[in-house]
RODO-2510 file (C-alpha; in nm, 4 decimals, decimal comma):
residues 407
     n   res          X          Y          Z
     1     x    -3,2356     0,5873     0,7472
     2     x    -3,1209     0,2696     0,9040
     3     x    -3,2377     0,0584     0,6047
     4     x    -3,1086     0,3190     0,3474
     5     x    -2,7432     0,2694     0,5177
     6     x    -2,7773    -0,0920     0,5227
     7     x    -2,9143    -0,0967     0,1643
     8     x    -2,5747     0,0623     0,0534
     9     x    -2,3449    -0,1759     0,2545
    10     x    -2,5083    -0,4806     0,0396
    11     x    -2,4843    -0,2854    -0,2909
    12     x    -2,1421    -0,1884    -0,2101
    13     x    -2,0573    -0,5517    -0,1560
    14     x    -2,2748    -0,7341    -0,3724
    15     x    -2,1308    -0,9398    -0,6907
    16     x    -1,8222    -0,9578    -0,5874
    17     x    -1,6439    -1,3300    -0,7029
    18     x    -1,5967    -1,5977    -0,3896
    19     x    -1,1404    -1,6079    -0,4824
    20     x    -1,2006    -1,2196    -0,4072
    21     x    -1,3657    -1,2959    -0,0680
    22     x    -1,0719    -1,5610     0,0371
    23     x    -0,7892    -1,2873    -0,0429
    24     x    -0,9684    -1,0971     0,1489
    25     x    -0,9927    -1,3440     0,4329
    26     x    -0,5809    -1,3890     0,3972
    27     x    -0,5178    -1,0163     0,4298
    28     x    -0,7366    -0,9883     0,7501
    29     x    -0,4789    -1,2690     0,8609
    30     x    -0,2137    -1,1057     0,7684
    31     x    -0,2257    -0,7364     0,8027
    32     x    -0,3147    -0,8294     1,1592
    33     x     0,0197    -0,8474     1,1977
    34     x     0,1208    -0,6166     1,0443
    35     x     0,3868    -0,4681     1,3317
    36     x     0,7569    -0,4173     1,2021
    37     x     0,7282    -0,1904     0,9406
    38     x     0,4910     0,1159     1,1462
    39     x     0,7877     0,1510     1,4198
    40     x     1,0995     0,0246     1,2387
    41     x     1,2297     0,3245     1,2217
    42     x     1,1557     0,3890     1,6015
    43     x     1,2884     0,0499     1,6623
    44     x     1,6543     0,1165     1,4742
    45     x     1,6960     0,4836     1,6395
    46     x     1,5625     0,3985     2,0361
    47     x     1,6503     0,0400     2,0470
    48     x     1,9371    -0,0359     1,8115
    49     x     2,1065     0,2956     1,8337
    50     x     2,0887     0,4074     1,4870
    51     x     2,0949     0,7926     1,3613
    52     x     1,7784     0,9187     1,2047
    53     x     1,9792     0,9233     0,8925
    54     x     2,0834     0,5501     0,9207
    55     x     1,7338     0,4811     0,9742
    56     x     1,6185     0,6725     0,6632
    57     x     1,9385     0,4942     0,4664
    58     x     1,7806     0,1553     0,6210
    59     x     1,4493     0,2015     0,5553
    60     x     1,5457     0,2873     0,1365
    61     x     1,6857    -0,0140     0,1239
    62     x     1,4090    -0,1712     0,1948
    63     x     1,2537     0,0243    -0,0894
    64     x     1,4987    -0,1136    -0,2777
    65     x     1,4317    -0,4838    -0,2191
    66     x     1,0825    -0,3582    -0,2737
    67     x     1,1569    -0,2223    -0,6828
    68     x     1,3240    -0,5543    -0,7679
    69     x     1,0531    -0,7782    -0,5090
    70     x     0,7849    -0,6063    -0,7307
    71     x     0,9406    -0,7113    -1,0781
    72     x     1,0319    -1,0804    -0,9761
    73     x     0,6478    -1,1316    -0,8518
    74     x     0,4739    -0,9844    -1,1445
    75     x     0,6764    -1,1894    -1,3842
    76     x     0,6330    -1,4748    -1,1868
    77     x     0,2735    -1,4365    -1,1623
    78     x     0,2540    -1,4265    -1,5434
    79     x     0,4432    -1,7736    -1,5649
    80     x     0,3904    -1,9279    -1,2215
    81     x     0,0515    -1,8398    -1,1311
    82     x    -0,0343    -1,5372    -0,8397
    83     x    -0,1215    -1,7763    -0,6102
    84     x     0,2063    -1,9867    -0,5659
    85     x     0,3970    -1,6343    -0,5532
    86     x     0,1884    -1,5108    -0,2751
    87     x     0,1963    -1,8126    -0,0755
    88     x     0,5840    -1,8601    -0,1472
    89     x     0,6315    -1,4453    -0,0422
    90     x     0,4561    -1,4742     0,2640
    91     x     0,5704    -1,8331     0,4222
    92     x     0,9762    -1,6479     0,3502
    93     x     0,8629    -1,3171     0,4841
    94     x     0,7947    -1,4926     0,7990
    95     x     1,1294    -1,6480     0,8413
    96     x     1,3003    -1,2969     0,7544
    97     x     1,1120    -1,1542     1,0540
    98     x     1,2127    -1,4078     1,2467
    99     x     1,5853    -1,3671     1,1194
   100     x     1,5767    -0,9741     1,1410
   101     x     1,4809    -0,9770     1,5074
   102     x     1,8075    -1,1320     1,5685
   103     x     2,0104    -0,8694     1,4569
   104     x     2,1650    -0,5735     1,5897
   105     x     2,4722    -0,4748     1,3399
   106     x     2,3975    -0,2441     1,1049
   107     x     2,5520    -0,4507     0,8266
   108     x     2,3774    -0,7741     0,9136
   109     x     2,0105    -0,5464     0,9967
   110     x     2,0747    -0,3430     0,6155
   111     x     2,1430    -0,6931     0,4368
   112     x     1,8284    -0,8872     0,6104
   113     x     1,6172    -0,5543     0,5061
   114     x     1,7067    -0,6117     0,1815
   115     x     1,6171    -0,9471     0,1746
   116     x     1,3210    -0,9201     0,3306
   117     x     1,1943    -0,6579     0,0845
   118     x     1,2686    -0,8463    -0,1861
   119     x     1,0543    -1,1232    -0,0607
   120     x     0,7509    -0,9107     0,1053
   121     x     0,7039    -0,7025    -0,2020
   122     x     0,6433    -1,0225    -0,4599
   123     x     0,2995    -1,0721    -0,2581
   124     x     0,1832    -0,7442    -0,3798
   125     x     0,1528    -0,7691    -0,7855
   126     x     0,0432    -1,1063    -0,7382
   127     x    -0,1888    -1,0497    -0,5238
   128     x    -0,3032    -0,7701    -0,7612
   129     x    -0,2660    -0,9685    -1,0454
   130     x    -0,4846    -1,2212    -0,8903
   131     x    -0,7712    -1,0255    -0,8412
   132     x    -0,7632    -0,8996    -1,1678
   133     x    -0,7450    -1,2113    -1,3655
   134     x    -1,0671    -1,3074    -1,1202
   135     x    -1,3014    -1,0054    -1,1458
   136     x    -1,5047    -0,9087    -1,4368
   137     x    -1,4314    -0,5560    -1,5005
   138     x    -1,7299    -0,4075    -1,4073
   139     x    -1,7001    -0,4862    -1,0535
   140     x    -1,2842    -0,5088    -1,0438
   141     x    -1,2286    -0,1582    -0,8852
   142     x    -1,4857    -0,2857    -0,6084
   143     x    -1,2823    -0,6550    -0,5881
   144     x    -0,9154    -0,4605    -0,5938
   145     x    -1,1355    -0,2005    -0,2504
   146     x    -1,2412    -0,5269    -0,1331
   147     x    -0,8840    -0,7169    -0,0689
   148     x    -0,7509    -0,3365     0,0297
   149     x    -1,0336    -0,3158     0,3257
   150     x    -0,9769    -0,6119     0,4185
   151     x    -0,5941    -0,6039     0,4614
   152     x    -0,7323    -0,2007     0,6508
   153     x    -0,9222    -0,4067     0,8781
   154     x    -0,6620    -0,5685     0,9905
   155     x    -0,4310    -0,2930     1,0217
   156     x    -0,6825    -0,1471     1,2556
   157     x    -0,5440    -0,4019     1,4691
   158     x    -0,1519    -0,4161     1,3734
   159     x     0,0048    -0,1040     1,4623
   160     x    -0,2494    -0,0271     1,7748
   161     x    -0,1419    -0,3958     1,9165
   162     x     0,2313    -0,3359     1,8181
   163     x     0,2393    -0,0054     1,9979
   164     x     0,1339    -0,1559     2,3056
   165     x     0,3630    -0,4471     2,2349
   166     x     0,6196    -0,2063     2,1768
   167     x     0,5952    -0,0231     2,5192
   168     x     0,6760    -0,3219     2,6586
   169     x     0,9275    -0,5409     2,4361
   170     x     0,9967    -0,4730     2,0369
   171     x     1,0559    -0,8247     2,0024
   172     x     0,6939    -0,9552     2,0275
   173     x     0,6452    -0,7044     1,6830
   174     x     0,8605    -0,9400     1,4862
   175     x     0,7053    -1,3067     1,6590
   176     x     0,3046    -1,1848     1,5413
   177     x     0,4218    -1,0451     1,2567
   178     x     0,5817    -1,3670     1,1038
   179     x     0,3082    -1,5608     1,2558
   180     x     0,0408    -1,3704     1,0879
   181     x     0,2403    -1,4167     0,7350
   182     x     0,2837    -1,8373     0,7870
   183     x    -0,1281    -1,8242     0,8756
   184     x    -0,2036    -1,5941     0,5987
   185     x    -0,0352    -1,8421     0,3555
   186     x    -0,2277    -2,1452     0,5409
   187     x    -0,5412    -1,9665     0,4906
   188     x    -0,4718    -1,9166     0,0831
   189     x    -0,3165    -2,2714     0,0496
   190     x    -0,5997    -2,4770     0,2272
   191     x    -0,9420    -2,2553     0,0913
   192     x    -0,8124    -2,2020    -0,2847
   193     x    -0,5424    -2,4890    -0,3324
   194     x    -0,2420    -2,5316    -0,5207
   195     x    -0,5082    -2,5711    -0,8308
   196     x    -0,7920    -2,3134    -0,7927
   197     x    -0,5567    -1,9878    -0,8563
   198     x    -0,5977    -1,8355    -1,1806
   199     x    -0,3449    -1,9685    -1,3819
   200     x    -0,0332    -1,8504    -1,5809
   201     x    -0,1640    -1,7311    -1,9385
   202     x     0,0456    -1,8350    -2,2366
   203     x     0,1814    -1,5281    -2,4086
   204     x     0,0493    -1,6626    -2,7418
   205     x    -0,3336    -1,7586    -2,5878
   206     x    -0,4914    -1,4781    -2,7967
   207     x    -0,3308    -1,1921    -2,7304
   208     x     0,0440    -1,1135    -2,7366
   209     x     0,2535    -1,0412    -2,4213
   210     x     0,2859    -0,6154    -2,3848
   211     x     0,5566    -0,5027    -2,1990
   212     x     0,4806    -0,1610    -1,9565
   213     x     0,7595     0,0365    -2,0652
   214     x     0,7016     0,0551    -2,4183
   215     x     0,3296     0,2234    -2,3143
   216     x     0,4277     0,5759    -2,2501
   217     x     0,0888     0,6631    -2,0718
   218     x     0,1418     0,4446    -1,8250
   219     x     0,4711     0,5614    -1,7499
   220     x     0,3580     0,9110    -1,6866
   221     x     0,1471     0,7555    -1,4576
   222     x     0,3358     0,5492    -1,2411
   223     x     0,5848     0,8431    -1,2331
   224     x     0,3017     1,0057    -1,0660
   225     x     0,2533     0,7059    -0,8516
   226     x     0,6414     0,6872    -0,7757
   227     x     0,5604     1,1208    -0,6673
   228     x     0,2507     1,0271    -0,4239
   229     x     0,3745     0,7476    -0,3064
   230     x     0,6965     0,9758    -0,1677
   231     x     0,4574     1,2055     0,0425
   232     x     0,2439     0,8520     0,1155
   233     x     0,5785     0,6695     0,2847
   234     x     0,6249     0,9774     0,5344
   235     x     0,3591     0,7819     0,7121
   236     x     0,6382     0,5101     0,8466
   237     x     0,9788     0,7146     0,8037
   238     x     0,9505     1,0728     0,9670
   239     x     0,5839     1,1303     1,0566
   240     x     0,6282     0,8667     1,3589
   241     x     0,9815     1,0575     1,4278
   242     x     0,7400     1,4116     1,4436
   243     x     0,4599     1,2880     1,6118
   244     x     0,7381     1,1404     1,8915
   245     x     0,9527     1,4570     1,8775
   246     x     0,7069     1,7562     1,8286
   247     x     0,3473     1,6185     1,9776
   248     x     0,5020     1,4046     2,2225
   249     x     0,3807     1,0867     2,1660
   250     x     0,4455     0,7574     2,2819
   251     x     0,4489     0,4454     2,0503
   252     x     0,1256     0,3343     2,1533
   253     x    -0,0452     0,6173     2,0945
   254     x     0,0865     0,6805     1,7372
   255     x    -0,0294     0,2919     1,7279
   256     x    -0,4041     0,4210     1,7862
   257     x    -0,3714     0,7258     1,5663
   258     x    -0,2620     0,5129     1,2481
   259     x    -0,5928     0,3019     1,3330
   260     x    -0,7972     0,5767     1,2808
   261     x    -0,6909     0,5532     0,9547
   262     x    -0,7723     0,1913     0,8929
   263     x    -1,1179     0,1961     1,0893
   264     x    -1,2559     0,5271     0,8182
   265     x    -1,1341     0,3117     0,5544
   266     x    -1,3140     0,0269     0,6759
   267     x    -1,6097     0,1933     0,7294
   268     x    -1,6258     0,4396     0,4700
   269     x    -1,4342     0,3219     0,1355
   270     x    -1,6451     0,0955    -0,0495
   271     x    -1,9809     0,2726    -0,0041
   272     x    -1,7601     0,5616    -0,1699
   273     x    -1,6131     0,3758    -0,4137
   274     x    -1,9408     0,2141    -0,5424
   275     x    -2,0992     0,5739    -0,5174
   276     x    -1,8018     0,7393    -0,7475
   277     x    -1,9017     0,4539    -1,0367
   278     x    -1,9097     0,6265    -1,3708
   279     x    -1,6660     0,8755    -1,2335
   280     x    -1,3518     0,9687    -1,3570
   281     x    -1,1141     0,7707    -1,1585
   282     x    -0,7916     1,0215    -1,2864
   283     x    -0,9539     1,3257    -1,2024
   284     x    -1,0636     1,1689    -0,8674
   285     x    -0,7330     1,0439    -0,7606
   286     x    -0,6080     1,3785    -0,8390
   287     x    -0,8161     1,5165    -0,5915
   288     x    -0,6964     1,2201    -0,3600
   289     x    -0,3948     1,3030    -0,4155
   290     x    -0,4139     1,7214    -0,3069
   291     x    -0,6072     1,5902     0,0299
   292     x    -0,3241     1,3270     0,1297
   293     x    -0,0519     1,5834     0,0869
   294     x    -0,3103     1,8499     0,2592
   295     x    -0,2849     1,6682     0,5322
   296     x     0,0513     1,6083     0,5989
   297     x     0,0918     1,9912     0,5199
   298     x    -0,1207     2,0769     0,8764
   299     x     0,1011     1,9036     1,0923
   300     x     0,3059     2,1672     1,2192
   301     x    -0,0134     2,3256     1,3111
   302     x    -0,1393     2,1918     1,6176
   303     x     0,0526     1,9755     1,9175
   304     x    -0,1898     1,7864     2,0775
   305     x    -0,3044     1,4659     1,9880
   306     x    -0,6918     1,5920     1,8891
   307     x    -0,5191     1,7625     1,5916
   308     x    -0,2800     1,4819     1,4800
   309     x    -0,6245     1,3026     1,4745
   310     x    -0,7384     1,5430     1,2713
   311     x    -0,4714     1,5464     1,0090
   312     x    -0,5105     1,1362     0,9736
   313     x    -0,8890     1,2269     0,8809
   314     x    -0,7802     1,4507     0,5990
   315     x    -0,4775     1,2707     0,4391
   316     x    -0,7411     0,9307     0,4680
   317     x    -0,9553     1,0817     0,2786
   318     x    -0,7285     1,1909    -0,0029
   319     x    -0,5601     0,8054     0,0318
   320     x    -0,9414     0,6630    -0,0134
   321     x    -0,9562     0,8609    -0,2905
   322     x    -0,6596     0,8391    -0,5061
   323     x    -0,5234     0,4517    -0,4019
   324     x    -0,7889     0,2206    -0,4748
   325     x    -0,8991     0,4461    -0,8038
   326     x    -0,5101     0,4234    -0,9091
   327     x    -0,5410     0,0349    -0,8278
   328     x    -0,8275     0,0327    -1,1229
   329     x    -0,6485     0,2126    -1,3516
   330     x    -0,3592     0,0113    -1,3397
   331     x    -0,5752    -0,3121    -1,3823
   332     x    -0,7904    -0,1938    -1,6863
   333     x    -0,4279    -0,0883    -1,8600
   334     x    -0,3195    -0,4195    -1,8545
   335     x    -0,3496    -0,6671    -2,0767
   336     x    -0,4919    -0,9775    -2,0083
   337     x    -0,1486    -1,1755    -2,0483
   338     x     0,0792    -0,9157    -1,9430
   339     x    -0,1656    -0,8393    -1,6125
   340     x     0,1528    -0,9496    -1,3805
   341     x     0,3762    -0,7440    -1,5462
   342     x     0,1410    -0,4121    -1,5609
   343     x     0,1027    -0,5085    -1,1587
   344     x     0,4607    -0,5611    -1,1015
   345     x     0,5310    -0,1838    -1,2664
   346     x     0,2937    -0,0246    -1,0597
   347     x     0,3692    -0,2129    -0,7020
   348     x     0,7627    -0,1118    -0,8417
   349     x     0,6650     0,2654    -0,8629
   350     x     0,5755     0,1973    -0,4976
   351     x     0,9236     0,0442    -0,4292
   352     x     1,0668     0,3311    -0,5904
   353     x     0,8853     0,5465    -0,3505
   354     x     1,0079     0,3911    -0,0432
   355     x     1,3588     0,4370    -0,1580
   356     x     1,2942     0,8572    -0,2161
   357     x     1,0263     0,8855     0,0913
   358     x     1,2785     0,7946     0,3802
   359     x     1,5714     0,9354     0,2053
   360     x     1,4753     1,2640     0,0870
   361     x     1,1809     1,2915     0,3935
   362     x     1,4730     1,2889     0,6528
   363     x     1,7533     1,4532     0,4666
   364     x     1,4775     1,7344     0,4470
   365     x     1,3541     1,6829     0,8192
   366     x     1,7048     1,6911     0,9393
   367     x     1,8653     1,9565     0,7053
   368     x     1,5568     2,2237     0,6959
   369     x     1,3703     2,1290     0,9714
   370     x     1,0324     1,9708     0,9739
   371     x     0,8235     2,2682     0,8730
   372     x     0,9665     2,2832     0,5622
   373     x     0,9056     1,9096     0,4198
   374     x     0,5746     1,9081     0,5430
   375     x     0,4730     2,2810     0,3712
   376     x     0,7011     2,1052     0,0827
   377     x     0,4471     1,8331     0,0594
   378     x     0,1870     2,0785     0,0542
   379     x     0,3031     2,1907    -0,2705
   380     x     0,3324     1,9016    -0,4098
   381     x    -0,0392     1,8199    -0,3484
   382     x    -0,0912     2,0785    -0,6397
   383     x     0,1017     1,9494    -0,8943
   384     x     0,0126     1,6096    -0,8627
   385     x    -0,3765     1,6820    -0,8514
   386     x    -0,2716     1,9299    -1,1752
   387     x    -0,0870     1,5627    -1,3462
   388     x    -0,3541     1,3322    -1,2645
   389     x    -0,6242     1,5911    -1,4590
   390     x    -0,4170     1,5949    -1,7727
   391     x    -0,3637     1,2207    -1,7065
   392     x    -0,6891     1,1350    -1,7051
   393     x    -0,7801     1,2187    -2,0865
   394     x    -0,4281     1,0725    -2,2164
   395     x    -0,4723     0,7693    -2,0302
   396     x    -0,8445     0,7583    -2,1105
   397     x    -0,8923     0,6317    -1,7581
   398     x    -1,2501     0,5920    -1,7838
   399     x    -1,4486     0,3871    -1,4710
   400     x    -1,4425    -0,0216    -1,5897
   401     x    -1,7584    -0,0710    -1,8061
   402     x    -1,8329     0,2961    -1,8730
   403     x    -1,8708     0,3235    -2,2859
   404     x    -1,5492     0,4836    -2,4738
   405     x    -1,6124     0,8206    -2,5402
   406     x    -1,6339     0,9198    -2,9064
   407     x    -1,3701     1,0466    -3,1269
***
């Protein structure tokens, strides 16, 4: 039993390229970190005095930053190179940390979200871009898992470490968190170089540049994206505010509850991932996508913190399912030369998503009451596992190196 287990770990990980290893290595680093974010909004309504509705207003913002961060750093991956944009987003996302924290005005703490957005959110399609322009197809939904478990890994440390960090003094979220960006960027500058980064393809190297929005399959697609991703965000704008408000939780426990999440995914995603090849990664994600909203849908169910547990375990499952399939999808659509660009549009449906999660999540939360965004997000589950299904023929989203089908 013990061999068969093991046996499946190396399959899982074997052939994977080395420049998919050292990303991976850099989002260890970084996700570390990764502190802010989980409890800004718990930082902005206990510390700086801002409404729950300023913090949702806040927090779209920085989905703002994020739409227009996710263009810049897919077109500059296309004529820069991934690597410099990654390294250049994550040695600035340090210093806005470092700026942020020194803020209290709700003019000067909107403006340096924005900013910082804009600047996070380039690392994403490069980094995407990156891995893509690396891995051979057959094994680039495995690669893509790879840099995500990684950057899991380290979020089983993040938000557990800033909730006990944040007990004590919210400062010390924003210190480790720009530390962990400047030695993320050291790692990726000294093991790769300013040279060993894919580099920027000419749009006339043997294929011409395609631009997303003229490929109306992919646009029904990333509006689904921009639809989970709404439900996905809760996870940072009002499902802290519930778990604080209704379960009575501190911020270090909702700290260990979010690293449940990361240590399942850890443990658990690539062995799936490499068992689900030659699946349909559409009609998967679809199913992904009915278990994440599933489990947001059960919260109002239970109070203690056994059955918050509980609904991290279901919603992980639906995230292991539909986000790193979606990932792939994305990647095959894109053209070699255009790979930033296709990247960029699918980390901006993201950005779009964290401008609607915290705006319509707490409008709802506030106006209705909690019980009915999260039975609302139930119903949403359906639809989008209903889109992905009829996606997954018009997209023809079949698993990298699976034959075409006929006809």
């Amino acid at each position: 039993m013990l061999r068969r287990v093991a046996g499946a770990y190396r399959a899982a990980f074997a052939g994977l390229p080395r420049q998919a290893w050292i990303l991976a290595l850099a989002a260890v680093v970084n996700r570390s970190g990764t502190m802010v974010l989980p409890f800004l909004s718990l930082y902005l309504t206990t510390k700086l005095s801002f409404s729950i509705l300023e913090a949702g207003r806040v927090l779209s913002l920085y989905g703002v930053g994020a739409i227009v961060g996710s263009w810049l750093g897919g077109a500059l991956s296309d004529r820069v190179g991934p690597l410099r944009v990654q390294v250049a987003s994550l040695t600035g996302t340090g210093i806005g940390f470092t700026v942020l924290s020194r803020l209290n005005g709700r003019l000067g703490v909107s403006l340096a979200v924005l900013g910082l957005s804009v600047v996070q959110e380039c690392f994403r399609p490069a980094m995407f871009t990156a891995v893509t322009r690396w891995s051979d197809p057959t094994v680039r939904t495995r690669s893509l898992a790879l840099v995500r478990l990684a950057a899991n890994l380290g979020m089983t440390v993040g938000p557990a470490v800033g909730g006990i960090l944040a007990v004590r003094h919210y400062g010390l979220l924003f210190v480790v968190d720009a530390t962990t960006c400047w030695l993320a960027a050291g790692v990726l500058t000294l093991a790769i170089g300013w040279s060993g980064g894919p580099r920027p393809l000419a749009a006339g190297a043997g294929a011409k540049a395609a631009s997303p929005w003229r490929d109306r399959p992919y646009i029904a697609f990333l509006a689904v994206m921009v639809v989970l991703g709404t439900v996905f965000f809760q996870i940072s704008s009002t499902m802290p505010l519930y778990f604080r408000q209704h379960y009575r939780l501190a911020e270090d426990a909702i700290g260990f509850l979010l690293a449940i999440n990361t240590v399942i995914i850890v443990a658990v995603e690539m062995i799936l991932l490499r068992a689900l090849e030659g699946r349909d990664h559409m009609a998967l994600a679809g199913l992904g996508c009915l278990l994440v909203c599933t489990g947001f849908a059960l919260l109002p169910l239970g109070t203690s913190w056994a059955f918050a547990a509980l609904t991290v375990v279901v919603w992980t499952a639906g995230e292991m399912l539909s986000v790193p399939l979606t990932n792939s999808v994305a990647s095959r659509r894109a053209p070699a030369v255009s790979s930033g660009r296709y990247m960029g549009a699918y980390s901006l449906a993201f950005g779009v998503s964290f401008v609607l999660a915290p705006t319509v999540g707490t409008a709802v939360y506030e106006g209705l009451g909690p019980g009915v965004l999260w039975s609302g997000v139930g119903g949403v589950g359906v639809v989008l596992a209903v889109a992905c299904l009829g996606l997954a023929r018009w997209l023809g989203a079949r698993p990298s190196g699976a034959p075409a089908k006929a006809g």
